[in-house]
VOZA-537438 format. One record per residue: residue in one letter; z, y, x of N, C-alpha, C, O in turn. Coordinates in steps of 0.1 Angstrom, whole numbers, padded with zeros to 4 digits, always signed. Atoms other than C-alpha are relative to their C-alpha. Example, Ala and Ser with C-alpha at 12.3 -4.5 7.8 and 13.67 -1.06 7.14 Angstrom:
A+0000-0012+0009+0078-0045+0123+0000+0012+0009+0007+0012+0019
S+0000-0011-0009+0071-0011+0137+0008+0011-0008+0009+0022-0003
***
This chain:
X-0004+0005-0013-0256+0279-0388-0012+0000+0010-0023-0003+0005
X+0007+0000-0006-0274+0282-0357-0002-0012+0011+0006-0021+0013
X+0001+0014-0009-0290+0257-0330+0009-0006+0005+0010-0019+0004
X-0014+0007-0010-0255+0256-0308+0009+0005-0008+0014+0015-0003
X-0011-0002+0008-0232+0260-0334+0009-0005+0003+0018+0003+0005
X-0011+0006-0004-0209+0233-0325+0003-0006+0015-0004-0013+0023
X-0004+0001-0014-0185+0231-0297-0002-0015+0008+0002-0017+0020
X-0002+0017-0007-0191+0188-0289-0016+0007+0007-0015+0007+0020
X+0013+0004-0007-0230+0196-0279-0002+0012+0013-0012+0013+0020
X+0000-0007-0011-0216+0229-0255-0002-0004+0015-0008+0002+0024
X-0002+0010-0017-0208+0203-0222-0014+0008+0007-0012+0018+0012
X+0009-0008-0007-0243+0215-0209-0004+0008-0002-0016+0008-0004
X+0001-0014-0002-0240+0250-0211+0010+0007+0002+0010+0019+0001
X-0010-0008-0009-0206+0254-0194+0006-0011+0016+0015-0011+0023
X-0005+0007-0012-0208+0228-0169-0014-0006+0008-0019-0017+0006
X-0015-0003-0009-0211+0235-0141+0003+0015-0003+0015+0020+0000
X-0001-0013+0000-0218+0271-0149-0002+0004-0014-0010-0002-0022
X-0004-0004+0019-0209+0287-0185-0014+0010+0000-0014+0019+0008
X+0012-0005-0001-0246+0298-0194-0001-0001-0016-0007-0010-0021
X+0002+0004+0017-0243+0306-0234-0016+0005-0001-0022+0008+0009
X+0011-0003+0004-0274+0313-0252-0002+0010-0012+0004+0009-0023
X+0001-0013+0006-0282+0342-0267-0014+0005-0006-0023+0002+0002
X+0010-0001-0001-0312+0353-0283-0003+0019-0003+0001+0027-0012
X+0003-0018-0004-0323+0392-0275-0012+0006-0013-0023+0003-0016
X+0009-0002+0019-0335+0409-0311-0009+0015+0006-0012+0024-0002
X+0009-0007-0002-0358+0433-0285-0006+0001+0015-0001-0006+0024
X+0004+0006-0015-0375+0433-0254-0003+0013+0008-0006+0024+0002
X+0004-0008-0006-0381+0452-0222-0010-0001+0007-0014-0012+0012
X+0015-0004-0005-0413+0466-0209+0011+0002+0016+0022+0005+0018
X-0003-0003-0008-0414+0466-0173-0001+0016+0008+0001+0019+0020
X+0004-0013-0002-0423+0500-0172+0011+0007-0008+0009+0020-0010
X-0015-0005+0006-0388+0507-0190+0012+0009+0009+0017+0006+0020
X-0012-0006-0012-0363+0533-0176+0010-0007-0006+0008-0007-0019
X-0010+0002+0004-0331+0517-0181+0014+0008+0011+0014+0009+0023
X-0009-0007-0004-0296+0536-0179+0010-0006+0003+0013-0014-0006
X-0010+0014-0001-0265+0516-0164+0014+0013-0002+0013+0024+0004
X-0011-0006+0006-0229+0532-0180+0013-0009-0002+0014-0015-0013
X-0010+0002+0002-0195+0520-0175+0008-0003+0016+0010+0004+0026
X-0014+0008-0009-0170+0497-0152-0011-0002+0012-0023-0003+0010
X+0007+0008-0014-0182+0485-0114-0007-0009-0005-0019-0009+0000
X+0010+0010+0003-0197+0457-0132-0016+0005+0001-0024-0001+0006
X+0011-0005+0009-0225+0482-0145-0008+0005+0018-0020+0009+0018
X+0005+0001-0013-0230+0487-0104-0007-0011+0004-0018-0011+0009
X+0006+0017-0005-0236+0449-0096-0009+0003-0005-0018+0007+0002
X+0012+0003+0007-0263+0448-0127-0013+0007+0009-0023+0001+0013
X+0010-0008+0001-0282+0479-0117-0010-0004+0015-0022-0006+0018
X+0006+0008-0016-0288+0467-0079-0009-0009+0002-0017-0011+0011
X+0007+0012+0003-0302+0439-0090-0014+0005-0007-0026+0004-0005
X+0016-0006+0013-0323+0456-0119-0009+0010+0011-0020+0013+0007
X+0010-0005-0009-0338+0478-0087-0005-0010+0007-0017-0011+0005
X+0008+0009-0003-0346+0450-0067-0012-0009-0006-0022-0013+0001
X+0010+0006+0010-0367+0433-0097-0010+0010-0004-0019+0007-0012
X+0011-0009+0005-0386+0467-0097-0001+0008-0012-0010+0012-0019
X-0002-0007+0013-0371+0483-0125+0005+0016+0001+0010+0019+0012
X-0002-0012-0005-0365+0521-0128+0014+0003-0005+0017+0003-0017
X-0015+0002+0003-0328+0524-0128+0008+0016+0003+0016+0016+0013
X-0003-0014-0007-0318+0563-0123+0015+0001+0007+0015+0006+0018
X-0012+0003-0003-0284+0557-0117+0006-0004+0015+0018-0003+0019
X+0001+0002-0009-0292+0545-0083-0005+0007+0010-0005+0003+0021
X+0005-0012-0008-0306+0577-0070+0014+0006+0002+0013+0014+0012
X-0007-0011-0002-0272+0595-0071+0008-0008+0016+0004-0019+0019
X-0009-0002-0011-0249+0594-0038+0010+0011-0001+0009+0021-0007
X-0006-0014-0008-0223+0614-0021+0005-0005+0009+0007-0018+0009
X-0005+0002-0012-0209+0616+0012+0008-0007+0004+0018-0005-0003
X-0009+0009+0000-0190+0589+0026+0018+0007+0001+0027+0000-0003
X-0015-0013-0001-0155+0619+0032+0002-0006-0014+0011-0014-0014
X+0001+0000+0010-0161+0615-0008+0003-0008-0006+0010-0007-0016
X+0000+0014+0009-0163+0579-0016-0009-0009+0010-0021-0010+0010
X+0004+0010-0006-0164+0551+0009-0008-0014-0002-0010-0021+0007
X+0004+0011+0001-0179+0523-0010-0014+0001-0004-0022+0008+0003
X+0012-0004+0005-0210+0522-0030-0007+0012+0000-0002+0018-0010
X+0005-0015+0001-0228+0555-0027+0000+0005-0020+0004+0016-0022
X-0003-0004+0017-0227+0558-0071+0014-0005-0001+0018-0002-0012
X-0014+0007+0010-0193+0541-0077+0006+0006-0002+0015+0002-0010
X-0010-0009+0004-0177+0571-0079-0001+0010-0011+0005+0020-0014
X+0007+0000+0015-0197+0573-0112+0005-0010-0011+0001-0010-0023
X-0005+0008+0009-0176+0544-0126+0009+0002-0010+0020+0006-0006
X-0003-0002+0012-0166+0546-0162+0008-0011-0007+0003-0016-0017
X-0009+0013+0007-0137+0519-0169+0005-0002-0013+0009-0012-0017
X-0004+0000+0012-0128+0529-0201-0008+0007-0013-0016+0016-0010
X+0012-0003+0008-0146+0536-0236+0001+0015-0004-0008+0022-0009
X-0001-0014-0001-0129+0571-0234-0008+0009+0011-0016+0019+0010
X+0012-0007-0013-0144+0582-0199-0015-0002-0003-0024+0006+0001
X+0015-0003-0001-0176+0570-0210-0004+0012-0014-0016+0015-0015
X+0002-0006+0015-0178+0591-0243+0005+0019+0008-0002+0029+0006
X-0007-0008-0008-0158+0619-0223-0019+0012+0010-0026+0022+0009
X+0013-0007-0011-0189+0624-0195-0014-0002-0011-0024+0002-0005
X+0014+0000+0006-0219+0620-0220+0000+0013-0012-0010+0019-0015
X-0002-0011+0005-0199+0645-0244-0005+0017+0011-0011+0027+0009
X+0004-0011-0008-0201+0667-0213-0011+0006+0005-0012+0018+0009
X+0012+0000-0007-0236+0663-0201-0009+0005-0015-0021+0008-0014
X+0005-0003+0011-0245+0670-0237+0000+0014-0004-0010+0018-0010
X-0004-0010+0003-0230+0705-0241-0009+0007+0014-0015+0018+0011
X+0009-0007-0015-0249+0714-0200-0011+0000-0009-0015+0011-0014
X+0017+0004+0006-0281+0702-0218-0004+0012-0010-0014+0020-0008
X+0002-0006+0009-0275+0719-0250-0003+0022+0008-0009+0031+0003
X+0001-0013-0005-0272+0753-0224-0011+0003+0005-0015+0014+0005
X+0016-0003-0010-0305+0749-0204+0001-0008+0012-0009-0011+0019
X+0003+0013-0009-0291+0723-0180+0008+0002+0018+0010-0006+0028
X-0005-0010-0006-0275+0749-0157+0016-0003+0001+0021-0001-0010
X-0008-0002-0002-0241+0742-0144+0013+0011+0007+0014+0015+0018
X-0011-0015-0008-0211+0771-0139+0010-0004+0002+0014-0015+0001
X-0017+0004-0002-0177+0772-0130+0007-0003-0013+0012-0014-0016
X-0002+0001+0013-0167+0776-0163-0001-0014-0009+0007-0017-0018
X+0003+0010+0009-0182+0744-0177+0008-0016+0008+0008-0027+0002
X-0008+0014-0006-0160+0719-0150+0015+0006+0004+0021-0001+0012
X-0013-0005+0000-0127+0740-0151+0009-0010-0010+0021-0010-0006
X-0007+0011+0005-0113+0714-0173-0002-0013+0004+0006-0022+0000
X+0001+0013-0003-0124+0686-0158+0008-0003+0015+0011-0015+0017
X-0014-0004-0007-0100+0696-0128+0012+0000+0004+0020+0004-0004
X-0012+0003+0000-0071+0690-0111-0001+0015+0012-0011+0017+0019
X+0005-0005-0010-0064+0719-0089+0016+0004+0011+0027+0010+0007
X-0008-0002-0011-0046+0718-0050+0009+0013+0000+0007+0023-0007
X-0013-0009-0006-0016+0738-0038-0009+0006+0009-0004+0017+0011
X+0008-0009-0006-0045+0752-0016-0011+0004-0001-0018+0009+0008
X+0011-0005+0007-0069+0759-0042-0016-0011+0004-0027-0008+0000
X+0008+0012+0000-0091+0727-0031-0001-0007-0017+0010-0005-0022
X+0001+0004+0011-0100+0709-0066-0002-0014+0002-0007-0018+0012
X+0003+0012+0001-0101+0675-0077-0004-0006-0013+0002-0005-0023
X+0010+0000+0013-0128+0662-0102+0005-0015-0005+0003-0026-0001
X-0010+0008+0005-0102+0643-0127-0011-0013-0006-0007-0025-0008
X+0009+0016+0008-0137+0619-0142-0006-0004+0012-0016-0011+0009
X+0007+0008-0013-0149+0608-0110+0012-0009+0008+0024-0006+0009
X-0007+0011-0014-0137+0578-0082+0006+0007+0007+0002+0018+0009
X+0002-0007-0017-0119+0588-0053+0014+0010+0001+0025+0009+0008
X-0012-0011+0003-0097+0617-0065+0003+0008+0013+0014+0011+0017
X-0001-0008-0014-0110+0635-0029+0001+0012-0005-0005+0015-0016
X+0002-0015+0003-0102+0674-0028-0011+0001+0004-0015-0006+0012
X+0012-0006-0010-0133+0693-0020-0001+0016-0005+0006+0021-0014
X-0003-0017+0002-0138+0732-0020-0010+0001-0017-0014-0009-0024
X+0001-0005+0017-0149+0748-0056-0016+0004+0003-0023+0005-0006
X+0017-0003+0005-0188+0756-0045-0004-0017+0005-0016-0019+0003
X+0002+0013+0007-0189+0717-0042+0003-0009-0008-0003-0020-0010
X-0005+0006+0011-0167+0707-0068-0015+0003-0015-0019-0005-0023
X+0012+0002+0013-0198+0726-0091-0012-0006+0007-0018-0013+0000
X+0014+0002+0002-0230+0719-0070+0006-0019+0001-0004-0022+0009
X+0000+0013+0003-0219+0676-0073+0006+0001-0014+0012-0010-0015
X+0001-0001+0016-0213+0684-0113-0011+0003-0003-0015-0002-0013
X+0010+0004+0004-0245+0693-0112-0011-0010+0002-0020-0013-0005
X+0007+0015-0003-0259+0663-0095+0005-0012-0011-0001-0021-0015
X-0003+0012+0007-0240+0642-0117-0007+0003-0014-0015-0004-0020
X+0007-0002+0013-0250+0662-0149-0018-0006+0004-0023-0015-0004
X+0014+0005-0001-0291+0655-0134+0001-0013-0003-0004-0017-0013
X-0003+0011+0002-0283+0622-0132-0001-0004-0018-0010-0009-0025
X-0005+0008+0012-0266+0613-0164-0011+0013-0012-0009+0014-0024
X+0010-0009+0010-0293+0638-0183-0012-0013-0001-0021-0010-0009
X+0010+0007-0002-0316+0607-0177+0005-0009-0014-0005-0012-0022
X+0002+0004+0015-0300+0589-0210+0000+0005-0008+0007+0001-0017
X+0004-0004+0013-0312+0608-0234-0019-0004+0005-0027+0002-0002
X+0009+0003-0001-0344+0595-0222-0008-0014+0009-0018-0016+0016
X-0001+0015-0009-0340+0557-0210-0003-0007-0013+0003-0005-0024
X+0005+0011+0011-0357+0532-0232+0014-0014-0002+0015-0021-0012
X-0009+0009+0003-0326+0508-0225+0010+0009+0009+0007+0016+0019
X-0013-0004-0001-0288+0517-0223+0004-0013+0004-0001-0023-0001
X-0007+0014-0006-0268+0488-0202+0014+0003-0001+0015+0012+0007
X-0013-0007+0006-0232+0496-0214+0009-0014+0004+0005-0025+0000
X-0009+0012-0004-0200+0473-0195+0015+0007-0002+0018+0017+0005
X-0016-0005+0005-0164+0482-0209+0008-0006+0012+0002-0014+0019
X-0004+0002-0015-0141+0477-0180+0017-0002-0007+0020-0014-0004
X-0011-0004-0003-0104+0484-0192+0007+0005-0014-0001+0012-0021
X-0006-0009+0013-0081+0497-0222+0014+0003+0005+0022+0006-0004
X-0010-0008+0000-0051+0510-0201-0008+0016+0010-0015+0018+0020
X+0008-0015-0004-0061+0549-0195+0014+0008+0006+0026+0003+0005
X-0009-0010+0002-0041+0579-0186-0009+0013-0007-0021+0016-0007
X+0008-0014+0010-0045+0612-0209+0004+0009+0006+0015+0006+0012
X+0000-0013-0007-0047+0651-0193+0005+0008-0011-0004+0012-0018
X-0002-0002+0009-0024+0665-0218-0004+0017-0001-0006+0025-0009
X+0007-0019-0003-0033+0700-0203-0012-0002-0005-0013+0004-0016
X+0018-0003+0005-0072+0696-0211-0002-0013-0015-0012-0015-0021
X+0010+0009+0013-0072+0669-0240-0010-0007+0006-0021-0006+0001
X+0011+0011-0002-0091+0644-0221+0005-0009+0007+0015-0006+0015
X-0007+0010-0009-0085+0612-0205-0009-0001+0012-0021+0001+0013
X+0009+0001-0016-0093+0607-0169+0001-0010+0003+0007-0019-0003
X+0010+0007+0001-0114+0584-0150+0013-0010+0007+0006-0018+0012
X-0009+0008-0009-0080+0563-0131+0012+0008-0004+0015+0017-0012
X-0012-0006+0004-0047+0569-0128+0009+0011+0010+0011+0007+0022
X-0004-0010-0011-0031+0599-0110+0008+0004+0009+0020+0005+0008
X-0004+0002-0009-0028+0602-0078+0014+0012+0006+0020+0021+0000
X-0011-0002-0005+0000+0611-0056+0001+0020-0003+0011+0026-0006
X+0000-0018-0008-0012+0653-0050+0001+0001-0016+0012+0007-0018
X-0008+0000+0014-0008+0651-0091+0013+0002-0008+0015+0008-0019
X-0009+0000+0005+0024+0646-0096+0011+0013+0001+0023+0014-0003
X-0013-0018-0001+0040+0683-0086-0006+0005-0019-0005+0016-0022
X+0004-0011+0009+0025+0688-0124+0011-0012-0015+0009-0020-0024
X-0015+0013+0006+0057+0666-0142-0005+0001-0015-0007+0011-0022
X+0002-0005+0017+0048+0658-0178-0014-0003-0001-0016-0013-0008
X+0012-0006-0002+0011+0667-0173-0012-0017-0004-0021-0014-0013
X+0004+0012-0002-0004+0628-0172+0004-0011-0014+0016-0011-0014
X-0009+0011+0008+0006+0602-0199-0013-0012+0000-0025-0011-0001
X+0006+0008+0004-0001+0568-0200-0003-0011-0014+0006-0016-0021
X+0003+0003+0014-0016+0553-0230-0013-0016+0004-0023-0016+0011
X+0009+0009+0003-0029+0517-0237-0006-0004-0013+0001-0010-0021
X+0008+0002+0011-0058+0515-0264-0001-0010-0003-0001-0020+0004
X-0002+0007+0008-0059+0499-0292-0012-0004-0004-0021+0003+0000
X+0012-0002+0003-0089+0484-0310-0008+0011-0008-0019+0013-0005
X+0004-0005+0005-0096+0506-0333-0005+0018+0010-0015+0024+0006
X+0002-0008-0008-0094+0537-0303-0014-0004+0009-0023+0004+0013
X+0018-0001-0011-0124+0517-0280-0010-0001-0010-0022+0002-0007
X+0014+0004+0009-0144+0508-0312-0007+0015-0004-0019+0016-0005
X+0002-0008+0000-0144+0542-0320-0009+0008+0012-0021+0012+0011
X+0008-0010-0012-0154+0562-0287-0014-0011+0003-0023-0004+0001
X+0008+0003+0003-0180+0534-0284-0008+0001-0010-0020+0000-0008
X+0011-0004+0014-0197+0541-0316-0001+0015+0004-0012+0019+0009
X+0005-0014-0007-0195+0575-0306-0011+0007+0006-0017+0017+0004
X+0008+0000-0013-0212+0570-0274-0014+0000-0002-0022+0008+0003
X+0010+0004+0001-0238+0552-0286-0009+0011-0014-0021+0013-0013
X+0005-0010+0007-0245+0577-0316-0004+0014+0005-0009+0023+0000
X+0004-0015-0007-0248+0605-0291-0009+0001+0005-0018+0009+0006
X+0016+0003-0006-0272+0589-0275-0012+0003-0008-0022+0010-0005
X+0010+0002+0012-0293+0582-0305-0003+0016-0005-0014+0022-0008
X+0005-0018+0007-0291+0620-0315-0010+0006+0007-0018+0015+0003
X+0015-0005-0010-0315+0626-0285-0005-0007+0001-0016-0004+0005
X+0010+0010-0003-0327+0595-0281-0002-0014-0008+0001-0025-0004
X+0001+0010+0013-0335+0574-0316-0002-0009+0003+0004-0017-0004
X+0011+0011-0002-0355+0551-0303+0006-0011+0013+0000-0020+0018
X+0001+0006-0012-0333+0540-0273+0007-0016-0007+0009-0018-0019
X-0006+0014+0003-0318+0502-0273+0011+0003+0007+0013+0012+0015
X-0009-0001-0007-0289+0493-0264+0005-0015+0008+0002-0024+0001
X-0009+0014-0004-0270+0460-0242+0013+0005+0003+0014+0016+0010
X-0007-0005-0004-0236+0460-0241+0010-0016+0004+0007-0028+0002
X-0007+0011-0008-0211+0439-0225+0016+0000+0004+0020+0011+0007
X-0017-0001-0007-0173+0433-0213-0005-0007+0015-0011-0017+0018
X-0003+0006-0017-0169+0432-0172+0011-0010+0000+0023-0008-0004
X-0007+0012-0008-0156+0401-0161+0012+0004+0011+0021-0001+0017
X-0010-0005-0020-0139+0422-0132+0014+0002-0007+0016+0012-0014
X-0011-0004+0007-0103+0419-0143+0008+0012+0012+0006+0014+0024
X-0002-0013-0010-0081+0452-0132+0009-0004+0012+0012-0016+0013
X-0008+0006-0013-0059+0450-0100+0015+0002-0004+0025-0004+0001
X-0018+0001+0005-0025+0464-0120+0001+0007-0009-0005+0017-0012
X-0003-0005+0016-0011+0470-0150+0012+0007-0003+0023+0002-0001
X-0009-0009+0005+0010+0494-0161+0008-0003-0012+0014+0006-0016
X-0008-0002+0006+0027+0480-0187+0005-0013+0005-0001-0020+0013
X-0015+0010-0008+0059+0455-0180-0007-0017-0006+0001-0026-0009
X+0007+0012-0001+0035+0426-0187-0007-0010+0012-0015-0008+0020
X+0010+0008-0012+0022+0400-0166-0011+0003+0003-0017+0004-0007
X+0015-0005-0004-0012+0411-0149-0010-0007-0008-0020-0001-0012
X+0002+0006+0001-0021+0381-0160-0008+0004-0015-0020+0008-0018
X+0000-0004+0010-0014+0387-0195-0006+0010-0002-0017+0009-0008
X+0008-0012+0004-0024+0422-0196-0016+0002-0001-0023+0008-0010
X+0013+0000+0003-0057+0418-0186-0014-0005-0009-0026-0003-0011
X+0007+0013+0011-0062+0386-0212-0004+0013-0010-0016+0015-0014
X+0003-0004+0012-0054+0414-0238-0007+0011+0003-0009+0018-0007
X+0006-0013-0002-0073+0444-0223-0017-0007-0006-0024-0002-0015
X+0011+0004+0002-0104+0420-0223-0007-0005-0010-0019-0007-0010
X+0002+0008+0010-0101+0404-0254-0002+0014-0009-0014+0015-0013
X+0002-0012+0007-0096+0440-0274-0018+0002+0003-0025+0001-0007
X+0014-0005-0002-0133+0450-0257-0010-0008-0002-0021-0004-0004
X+0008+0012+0000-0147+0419-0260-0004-0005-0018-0013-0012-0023
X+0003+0003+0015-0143+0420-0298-0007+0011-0006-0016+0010-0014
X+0006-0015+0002-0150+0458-0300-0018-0004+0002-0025-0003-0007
X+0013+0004+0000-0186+0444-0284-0005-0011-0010-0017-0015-0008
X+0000+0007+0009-0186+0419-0311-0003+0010-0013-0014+0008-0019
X-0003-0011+0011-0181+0445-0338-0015+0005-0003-0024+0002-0011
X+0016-0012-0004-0208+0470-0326-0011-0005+0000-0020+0001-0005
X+0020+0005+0003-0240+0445-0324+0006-0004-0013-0005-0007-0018
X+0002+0005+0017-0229+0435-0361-0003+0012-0008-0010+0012-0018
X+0004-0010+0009-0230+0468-0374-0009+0010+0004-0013+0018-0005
X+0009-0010-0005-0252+0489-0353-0013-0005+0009-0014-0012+0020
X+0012+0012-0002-0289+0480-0350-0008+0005+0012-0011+0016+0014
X+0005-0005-0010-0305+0481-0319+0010-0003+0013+0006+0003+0024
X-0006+0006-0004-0277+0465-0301+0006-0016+0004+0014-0023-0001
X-0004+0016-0008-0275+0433-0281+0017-0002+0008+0024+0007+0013
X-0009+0004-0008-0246+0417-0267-0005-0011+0008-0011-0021+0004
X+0000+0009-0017-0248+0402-0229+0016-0008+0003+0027-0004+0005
X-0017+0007-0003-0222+0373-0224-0003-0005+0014-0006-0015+0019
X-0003-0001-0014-0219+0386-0190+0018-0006+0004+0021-0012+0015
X-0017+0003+0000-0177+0380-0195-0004-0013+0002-0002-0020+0012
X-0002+0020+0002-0184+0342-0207-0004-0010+0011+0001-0021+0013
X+0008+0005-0008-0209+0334-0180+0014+0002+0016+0018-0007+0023
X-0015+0005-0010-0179+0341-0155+0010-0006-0002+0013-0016+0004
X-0012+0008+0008-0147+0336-0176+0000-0012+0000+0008-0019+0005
X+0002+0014+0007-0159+0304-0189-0002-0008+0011+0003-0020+0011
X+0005+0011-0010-0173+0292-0155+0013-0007+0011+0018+0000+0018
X-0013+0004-0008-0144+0271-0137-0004-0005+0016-0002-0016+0023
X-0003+0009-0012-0149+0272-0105+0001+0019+0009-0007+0028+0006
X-0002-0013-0011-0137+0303-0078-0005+0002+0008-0001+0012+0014
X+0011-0002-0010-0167+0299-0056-0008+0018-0004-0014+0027+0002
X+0010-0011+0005-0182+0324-0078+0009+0020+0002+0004+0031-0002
X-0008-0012-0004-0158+0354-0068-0001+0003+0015-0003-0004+0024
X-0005-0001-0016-0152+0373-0038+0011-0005+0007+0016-0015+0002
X-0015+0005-0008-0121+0369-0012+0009+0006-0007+0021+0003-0006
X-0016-0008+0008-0100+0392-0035-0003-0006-0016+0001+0001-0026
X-0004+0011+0014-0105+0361-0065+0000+0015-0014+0006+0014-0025
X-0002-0007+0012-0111+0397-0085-0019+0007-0002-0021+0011-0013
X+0014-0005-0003-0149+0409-0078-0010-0014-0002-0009-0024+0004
X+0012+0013-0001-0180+0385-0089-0008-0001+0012-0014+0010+0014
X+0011+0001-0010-0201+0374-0059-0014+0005-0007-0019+0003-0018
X+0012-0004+0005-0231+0390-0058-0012-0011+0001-0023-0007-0001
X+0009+0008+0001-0250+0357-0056-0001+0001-0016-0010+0006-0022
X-0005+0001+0013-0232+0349-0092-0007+0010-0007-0017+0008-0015
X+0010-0017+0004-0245+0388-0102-0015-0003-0002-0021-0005-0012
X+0018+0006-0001-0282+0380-0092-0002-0010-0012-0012-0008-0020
X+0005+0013+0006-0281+0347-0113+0002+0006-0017-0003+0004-0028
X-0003-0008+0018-0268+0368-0144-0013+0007-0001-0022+0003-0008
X+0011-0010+0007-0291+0397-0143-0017-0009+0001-0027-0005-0006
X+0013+0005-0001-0323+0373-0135-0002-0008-0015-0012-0007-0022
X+0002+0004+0012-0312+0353-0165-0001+0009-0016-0004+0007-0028
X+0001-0015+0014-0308+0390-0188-0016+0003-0003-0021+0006-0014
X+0014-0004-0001-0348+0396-0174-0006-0007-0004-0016-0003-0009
X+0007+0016+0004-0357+0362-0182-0002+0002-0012-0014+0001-0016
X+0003+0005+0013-0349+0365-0216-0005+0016-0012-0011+0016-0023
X+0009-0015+0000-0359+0405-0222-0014+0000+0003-0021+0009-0001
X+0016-0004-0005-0393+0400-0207-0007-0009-0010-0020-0009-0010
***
């Protein structure tokens, strides 16, 4: 048994703010590239980890506001443990070619207009754009995400376990499909994962990594951000209890059997905290004050 083993001597470490304790089995150099991968959460962290002077690649990409009106990366957000395993499979096969993106290599990743405009089914947004920028922003994304196979830390935030699957390409896409979609009847299915489906594509992930990059670490985490609606005939409420609890165990799992893996009780540090100051006005988004006080206490105990 460990120091805080029992629940009577918790009172000051969830009140007023749920601050568990954790102890980090490796440390970061500040001279560390770290890669951020998953749900919006994995946006808040990284903002933060650039302001603290950390090299965060993930924060170099953009696109045009026509594209994706919010965060300039968000439309890099990876909510489920299939989309992340999905885009790192993909960025792995560019690599394996010389690094070089063609038409060829994002024709499945694709949804394509009644006026031959395209829509890039793993990205935010689900904007048409013409086919010589559908490939040169697959290659900015492949530059990008070519950066973990060479990031001394992996920051990994699970987001979600209801997906839809692309029964035409065999892959699941990054949201659920939009309106210009539906002339393709059939084409879409929705599927909510089970544990043993995220524990999987996470081990995956994290082994793909390792195949180029042995040496990298890992932190992983469940987003606090619960989703805005649920698709199956459950309470939101509910659904979200069980979306979060599935990933939440899955990141339980994964630091017990695979070494080089920390778990961040990023979820507990909000979940647990009882008070709604710490959210935005949509009671669904963490304040980025709350964010700051997380990632300062992740550096604290990494450094």
């Amino acid at each position: 048994m460990g120091k805080y083993s029992t629940w009577k001597d918790a009172k000051n470490r969830l009140i007023p703010e749920a601050w568990p304790e954790y102890t980090p089995s490796f440390k970061i150099d500040k001279s560390d590239k770290i890669f951020t991968i998953g749900s919006c959460f994995a946006r808040n962290i990284e903002e933060h980890l650039l302001r603290l002077g950390y090299d965060v690649p993930m924060m170099s990409f953009s696109v045009p506001k026509s594209e994706w009106l919010y965060r300039p990366n968000g439309i890099l957000n990876k909510y489920s443990p299939p989309s992340i395993l999905n885009e790192l499979r993909w960025c792995e096969r560019i690599r394996a070619k010389g690094g070089k993106v063609y038409f060829k290599d994002i024709k499945k990743l694709m949804f394509q207009c009644e006026n031959g405009d395209l829509i890039d089914l793993h990205i935010g947004g689900y904007v048409p754009v013409k086919q010589n920028r559908a490939l040169s922003r697959r290659q900015e994304i492949y530059d990008v995400f070519l950066n973990v196979f060479s990031s001394q830390v992996v920051i990994v935030t699970l987001g979600l376990v209801e997906v839809w699957y692309d029964t035409k390409n065999g892959l699941f896409i990054q949201r659920l499909p939009s309106n210009e979609m539906d002339r393709e009847k059939g084409r879409f299915k929705f599927i909510r994962l089970n544990y043993k489906d995220c524990y999987d594509n996470v081990a995956r992930s994290i082994s793909l990594i390792r195949k180029h990059n042995p040496e990298c670490k890992f932190i992983i985490t469940t987003s606090p951000v619960p989703f805005k609606k649920t698709f199956t005939a459950d309470d939101v409420i509910v659904a979200n209890t069980y979306s979060k609890s599935v990933l939440r165990a899955v990141c339980g799992e994964i630091v017990t059997e695979i070494r080089g893996v920390d778990y961040f009780p990023s979820y507990e540090n909000v979940t647990l905290t009882k008070d709604w100051s710490i959210y935005e006005q949509d009671m669904q988004h963490v304040s980025d004050e709350f964010v700051k006080k997380i990632v300062e206490k992740l550096v604290e105990r990494y450094l």
